[in-house]
C-alpha positions as CSV (number, residue, x, y, z in Angstrom):
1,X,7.5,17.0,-16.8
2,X,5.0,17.1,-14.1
3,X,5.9,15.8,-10.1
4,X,4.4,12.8,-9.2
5,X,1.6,12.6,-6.9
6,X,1.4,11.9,-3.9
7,X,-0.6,9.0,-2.3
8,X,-1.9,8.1,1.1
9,X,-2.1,4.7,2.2
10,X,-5.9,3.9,3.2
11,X,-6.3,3.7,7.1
12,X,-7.4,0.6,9.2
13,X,-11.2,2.1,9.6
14,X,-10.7,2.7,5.6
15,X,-10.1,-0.7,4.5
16,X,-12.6,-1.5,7.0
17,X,-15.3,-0.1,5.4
18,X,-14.0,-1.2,2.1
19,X,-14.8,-4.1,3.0
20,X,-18.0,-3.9,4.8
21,X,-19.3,-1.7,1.8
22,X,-18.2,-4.3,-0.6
23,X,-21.1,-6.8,0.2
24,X,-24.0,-4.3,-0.1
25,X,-22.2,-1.7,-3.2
26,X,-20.4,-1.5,-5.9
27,X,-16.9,0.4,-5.8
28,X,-18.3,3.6,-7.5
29,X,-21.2,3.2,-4.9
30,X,-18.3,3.2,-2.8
31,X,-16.6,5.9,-3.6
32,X,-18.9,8.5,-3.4
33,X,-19.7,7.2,0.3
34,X,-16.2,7.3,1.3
35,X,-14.5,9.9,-0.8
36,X,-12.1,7.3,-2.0
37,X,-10.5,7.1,-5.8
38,X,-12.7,4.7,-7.5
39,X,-9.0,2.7,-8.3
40,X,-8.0,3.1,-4.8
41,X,-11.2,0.8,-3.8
42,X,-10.7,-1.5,-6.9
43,X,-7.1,-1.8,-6.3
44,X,-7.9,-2.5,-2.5
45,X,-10.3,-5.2,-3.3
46,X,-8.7,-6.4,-6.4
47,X,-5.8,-7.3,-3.5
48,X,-7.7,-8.6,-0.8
49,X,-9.6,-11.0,-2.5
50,X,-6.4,-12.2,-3.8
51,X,-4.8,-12.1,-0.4
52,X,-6.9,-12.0,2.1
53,X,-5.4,-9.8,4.0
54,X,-5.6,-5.8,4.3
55,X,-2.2,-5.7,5.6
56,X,0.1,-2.2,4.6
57,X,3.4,-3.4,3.7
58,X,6.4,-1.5,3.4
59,X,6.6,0.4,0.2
60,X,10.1,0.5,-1.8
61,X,11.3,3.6,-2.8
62,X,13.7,6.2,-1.3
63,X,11.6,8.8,0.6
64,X,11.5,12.1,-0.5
65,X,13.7,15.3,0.1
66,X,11.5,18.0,-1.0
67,X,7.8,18.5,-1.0
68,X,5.4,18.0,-3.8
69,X,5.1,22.5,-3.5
70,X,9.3,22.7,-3.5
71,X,9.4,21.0,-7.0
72,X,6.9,23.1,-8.3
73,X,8.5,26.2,-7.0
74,X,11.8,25.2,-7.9
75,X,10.2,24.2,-11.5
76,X,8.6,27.5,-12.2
77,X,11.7,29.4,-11.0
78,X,14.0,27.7,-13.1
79,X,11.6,28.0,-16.0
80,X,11.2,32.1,-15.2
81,X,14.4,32.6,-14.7
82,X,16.9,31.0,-17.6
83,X,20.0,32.9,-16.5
84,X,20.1,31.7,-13.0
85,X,22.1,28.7,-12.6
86,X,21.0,25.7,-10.8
């Protein structure tokens, strides 16, 4: 089972330019420009023309303990190492 990834909410100047890219380019036009997942700027505009709005709001979810690196250490060492306990 691989961790999840983890993702960044898009800044203010991001969703910015989103936006003001939108009118000229297309999103993979986009993406190349801004470095931005090509879903990330779909998803983004998929939800502001809905909305209207480019708001952040809060996310559900309990944060997390460990980092993305701990699970992966703690994966591969557990793997490695069958007799240790857990």
């Amino acid at each position: 089972m691989s961790p999840k990834l983890h993702h960044r909410e898009l800044t203010d100047i991001q969703k910015g330019e989103i936006i003001a890219l939108s009118h000229y380019y297309k999103d993979t036009e986009i993406e190349n420009e801004l470095n931005i997942p090509q879903t990330t700027v779909e998803s983004f505009l998929k939800w502001f023309r809905e909305w209207s709005s480019a708001e952040n709001y809060s996310q559900s979810g309990r944060p997390r303990k460990t980092s993305i690196i701990s699970d992966q250490y703690l994966t591969r060492a557990a793997l490695k190492e069958t007799k240790l306990p857990l």
